[in-house]
C-alpha positions in Angstrom: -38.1 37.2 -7.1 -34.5 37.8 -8.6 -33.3 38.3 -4.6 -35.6 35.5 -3.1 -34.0 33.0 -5.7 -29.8 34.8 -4.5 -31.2 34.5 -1.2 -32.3 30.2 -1.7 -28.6 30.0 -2.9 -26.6 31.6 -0.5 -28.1 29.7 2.3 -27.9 26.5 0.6 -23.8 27.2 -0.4 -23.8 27.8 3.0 -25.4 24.4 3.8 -23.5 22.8 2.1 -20.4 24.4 3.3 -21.4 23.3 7.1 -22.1 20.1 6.1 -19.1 19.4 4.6 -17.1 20.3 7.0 -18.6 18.4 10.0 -18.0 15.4 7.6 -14.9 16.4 7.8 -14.6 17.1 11.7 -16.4 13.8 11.9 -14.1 11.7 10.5 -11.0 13.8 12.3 -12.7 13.3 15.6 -13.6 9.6 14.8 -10.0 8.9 14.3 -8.8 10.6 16.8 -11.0 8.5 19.1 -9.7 5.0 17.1 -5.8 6.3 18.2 -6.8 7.1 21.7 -8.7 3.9 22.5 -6.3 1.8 21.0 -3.9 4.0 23.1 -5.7 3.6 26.4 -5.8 -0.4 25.7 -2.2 -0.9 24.7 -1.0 1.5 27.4 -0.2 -1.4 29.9 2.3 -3.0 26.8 4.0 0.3 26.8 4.5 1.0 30.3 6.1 -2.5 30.6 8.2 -2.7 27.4 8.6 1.1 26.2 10.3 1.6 23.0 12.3 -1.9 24.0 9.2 -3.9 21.7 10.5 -2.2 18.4 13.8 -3.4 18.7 13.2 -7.0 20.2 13.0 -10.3 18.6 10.9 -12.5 21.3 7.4 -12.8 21.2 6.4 -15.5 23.6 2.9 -15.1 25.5 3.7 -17.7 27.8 7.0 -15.7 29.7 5.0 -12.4 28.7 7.4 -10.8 26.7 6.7 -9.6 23.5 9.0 -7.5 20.7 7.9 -7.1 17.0 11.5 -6.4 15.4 10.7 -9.0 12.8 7.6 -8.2 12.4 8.7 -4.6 11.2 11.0 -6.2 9.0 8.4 -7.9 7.7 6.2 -5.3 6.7 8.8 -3.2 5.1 10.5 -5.6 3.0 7.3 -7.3 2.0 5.5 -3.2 1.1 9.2 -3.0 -0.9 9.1 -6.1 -3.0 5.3 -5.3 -3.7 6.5 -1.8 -4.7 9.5 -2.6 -6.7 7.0 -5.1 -9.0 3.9 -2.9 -9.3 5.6 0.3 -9.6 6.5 -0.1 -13.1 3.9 -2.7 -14.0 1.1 -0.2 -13.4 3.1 3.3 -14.5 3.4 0.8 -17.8 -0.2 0.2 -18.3 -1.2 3.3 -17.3 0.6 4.7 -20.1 -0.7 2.2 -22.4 -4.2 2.9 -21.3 -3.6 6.7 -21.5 -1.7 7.4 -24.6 -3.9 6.0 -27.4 -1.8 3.1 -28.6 -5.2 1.5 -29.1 -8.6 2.5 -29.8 -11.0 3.5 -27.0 -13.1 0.3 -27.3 -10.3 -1.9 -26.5 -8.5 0.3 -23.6 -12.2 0.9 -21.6 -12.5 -2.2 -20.9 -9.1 -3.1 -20.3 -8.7 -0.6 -17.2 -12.8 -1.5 -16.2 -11.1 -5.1 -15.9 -8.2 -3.4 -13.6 -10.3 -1.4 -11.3 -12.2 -4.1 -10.8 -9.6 -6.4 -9.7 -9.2 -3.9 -6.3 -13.2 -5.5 -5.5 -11.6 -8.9 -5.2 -11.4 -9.5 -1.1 -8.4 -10.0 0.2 -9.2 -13.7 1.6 -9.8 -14.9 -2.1 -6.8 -13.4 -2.7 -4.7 -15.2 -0.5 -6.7 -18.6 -1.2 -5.4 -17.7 -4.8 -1.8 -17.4 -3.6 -1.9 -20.8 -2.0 -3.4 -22.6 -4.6 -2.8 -21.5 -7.5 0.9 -18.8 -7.1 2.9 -21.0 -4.7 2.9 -24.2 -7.0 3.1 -22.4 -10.1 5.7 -20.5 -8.3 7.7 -23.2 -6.7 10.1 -24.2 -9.9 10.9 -20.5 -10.1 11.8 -20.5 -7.0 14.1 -23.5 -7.1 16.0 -22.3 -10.2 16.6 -19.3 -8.7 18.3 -20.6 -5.7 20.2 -22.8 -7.8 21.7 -20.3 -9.9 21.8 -17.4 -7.3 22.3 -18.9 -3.8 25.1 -17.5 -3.4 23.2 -14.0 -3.3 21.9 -14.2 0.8 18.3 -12.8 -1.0 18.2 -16.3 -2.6 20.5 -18.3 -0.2 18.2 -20.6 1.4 15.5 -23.4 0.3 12.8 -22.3 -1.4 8.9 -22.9 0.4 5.6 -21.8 -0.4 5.4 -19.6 2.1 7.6 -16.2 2.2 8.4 -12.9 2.2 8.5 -13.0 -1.6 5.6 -14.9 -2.1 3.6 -12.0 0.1 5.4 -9.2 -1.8 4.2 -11.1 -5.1 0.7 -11.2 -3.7 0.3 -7.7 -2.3 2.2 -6.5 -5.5 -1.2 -8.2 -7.5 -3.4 -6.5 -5.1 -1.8 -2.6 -5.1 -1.7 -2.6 -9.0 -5.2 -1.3 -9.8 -4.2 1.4 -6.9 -1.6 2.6 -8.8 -2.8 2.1 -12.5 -6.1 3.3 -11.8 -5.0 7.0 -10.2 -1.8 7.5 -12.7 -4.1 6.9 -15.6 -6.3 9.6 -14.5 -3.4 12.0 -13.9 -2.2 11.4 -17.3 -5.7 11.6 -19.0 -6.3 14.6 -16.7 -2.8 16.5 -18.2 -3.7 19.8 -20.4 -3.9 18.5 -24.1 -1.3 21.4 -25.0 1.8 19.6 -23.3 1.1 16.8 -25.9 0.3 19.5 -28.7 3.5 22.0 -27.5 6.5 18.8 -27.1 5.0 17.4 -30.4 5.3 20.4 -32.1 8.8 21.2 -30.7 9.6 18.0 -32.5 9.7 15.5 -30.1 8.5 11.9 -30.5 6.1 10.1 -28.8 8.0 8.1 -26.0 10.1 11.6 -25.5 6.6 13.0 -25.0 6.0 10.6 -22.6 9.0 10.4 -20.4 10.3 13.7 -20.9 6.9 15.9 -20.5 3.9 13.9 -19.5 5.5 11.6 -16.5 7.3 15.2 -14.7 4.1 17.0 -15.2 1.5 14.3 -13.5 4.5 13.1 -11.6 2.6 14.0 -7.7 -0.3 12.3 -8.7 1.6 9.2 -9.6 4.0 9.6 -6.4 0.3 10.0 -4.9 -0.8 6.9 -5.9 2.2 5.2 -5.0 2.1 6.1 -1.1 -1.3 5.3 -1.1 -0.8 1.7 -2.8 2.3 1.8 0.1 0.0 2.4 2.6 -2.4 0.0 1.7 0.4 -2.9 1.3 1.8 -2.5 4.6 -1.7 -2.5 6.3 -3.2 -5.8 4.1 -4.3 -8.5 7.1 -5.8 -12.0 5.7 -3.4 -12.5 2.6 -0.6 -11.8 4.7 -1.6 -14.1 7.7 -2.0 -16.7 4.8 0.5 -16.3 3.1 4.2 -15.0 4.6 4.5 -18.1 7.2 4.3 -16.1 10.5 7.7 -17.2 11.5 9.2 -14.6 14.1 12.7 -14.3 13.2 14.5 -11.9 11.0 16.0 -13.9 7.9 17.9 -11.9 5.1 16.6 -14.6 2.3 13.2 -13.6 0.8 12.3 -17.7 0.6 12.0 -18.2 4.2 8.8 -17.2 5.9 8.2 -14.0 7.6 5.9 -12.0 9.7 4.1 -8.7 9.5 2.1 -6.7 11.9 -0.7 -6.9 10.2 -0.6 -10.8 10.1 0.7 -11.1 13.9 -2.5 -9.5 15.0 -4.7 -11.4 12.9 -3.5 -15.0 13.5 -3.2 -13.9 17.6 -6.0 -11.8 18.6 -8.6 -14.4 19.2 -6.7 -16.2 21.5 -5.0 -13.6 23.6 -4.9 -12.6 26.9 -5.4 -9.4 28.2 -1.7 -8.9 28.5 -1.3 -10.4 24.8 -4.1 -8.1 23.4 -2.2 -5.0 25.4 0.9 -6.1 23.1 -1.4 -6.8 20.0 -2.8 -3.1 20.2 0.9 -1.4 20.6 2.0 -3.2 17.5 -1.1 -2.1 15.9 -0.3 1.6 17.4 3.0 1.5 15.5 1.8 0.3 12.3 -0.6 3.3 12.2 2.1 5.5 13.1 4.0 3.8 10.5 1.3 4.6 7.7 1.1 8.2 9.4 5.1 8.5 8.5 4.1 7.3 4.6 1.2 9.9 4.5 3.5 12.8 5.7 5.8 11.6 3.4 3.5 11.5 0.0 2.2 14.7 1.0 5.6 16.6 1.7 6.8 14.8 -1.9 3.6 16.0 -3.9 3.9 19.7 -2.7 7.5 19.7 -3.8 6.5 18.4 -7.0 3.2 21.0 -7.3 5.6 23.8 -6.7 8.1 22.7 -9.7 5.0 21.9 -11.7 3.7 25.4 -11.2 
């Protein structure tokens, strides 16, 4: 009976090990297939232009010549600005979530409220930003081009629409990405690195900065890349909301472009050339998010290794 019942479980590790793994092999071989058949579509786009539609400026479907220069720009200033505002803001609340500055009844639902704000859809979100952010956002605006015009960032009129306006919005969206997964590395943290640096004398914010944040720092870099990721891939708040202008302006109040938003606002109407050019920008944004991921995962092994 004892080797029937060793028997059942070997066999259903086993299963379970199989099935696993063509999960895995299904999702591999279901991406591959995505890259290839976007491939095959946007081939005619990259015979014509080659690696010439990176580095120009003209998008015009009626001459059929298309470049996404600006759009590149786009999507890398707007993923910094997001970056450079929810970076902090969520490391911030994750501590405060983590570290019992409050009691349990008050911080639960606090980060419930957070995570839940990643549920919100992305076209409410960029209703939200036109409603609500851009007028409320407008004096700010203005007083800062008074006072700082003279910095090219702030150097031209102020509209609703913009690169900083986006990087505002997709900041909003990427913070329960980031607070949510460094909370968890910091609850996660053995309770002896608080017990050891206490008892070595240390206070609570040298705890904090000086322990806790180097010991779950790959899991917060983790998050980070992944909140990256998911700000330069975000589609309906940044077709609503950057201005889909297609020039490359230094000033974070004039209106922008992103990949993402290009081939959102285009794709219904295009051509088959048009579509062709769509599908190669698409191709580079992937390989763009490709870069981030081998980036995040080269940084977190460095940081396991000094953690070990």
């Amino acid at each position: 009976m004892i080797r029937v019942r060793r028997n059942l479980r070997y066999y259903l590790d086993q299963g379970f090990y199989y099935l696993t793994m063509a999960f895995a092999l299904a999702i591999a071989i279901t991406l591959v297939w995505i890259v290839i058949q976007i491939g095959l579509t946007a081939i005619p786009a990259i015979t014509q232009f080659g690696l010439g539609f990176l580095t120009s400026t003209t998008w015009d479907p009626v001459q059929n010549i298309y470049g996404i220069l600006p759009q590149i720009y786009g999507t890398l200033v707007s993923a910094i600005i997001a970056l450079v505002v929810a970076v902090p803001l969520g490391l911030g609340i994750a501590i405060f979530l983590s570290e019992d500055f409050l009691p349990t009844y008050v911080t639960t639902p606090i980060a419930f409220a957070i995570e839940l704000l990643a549920a919100i859809p992305s076209v409410v979100i960029g209703l939200w930003g036109i409603f609500i952010l851009i007028p409320f956002l407008r004096p700010f605006y203005t007083f800062v081009h008074r006072y700082l015009g003279w910095i090219p960032l702030f150097g031209t009129e102020p509209r609703g629409n913009s690169l900083l306006t986006l990087g505002l919005v997709l900041a909003f969206m990427i913070l329960p990405l980031i607070t949510s997964i460094s909370r968890q590395t910091l609850v996660s943290l053995p309770p002896y690195l608080r017990q050891g640096a206490m008892a070595l004398g240390a206070t609570r914010w040298e705890t904090i900065l000086r322990v806790l944040i180097p010991a779950g720092f790959s899991g917060i870099v983790g998050s980070i890349m992944l909140a990256l990721g998911r700000a330069m891939g975000e589609t309906m708040a940044a077709a609503m909301l950057v201005g889909n202008s297609n020039r490359i302006n230094i000033s974070l109040l004039e209106p922008g472009s992103t990949i993402a938003s290009l081939i959102a606002s285009q794709f219904g109407e295009a051509g088959r050339d048009q579509v062709a050019a769509l599908l190669y920008a698409g191709l580079v944004l992937m390989i763009l998010s490709l870069i981030v991921n081998i980036l995040a995962e080269i940084i977190i092994k460095k940081f396991q290794n000094v953690e070990r």
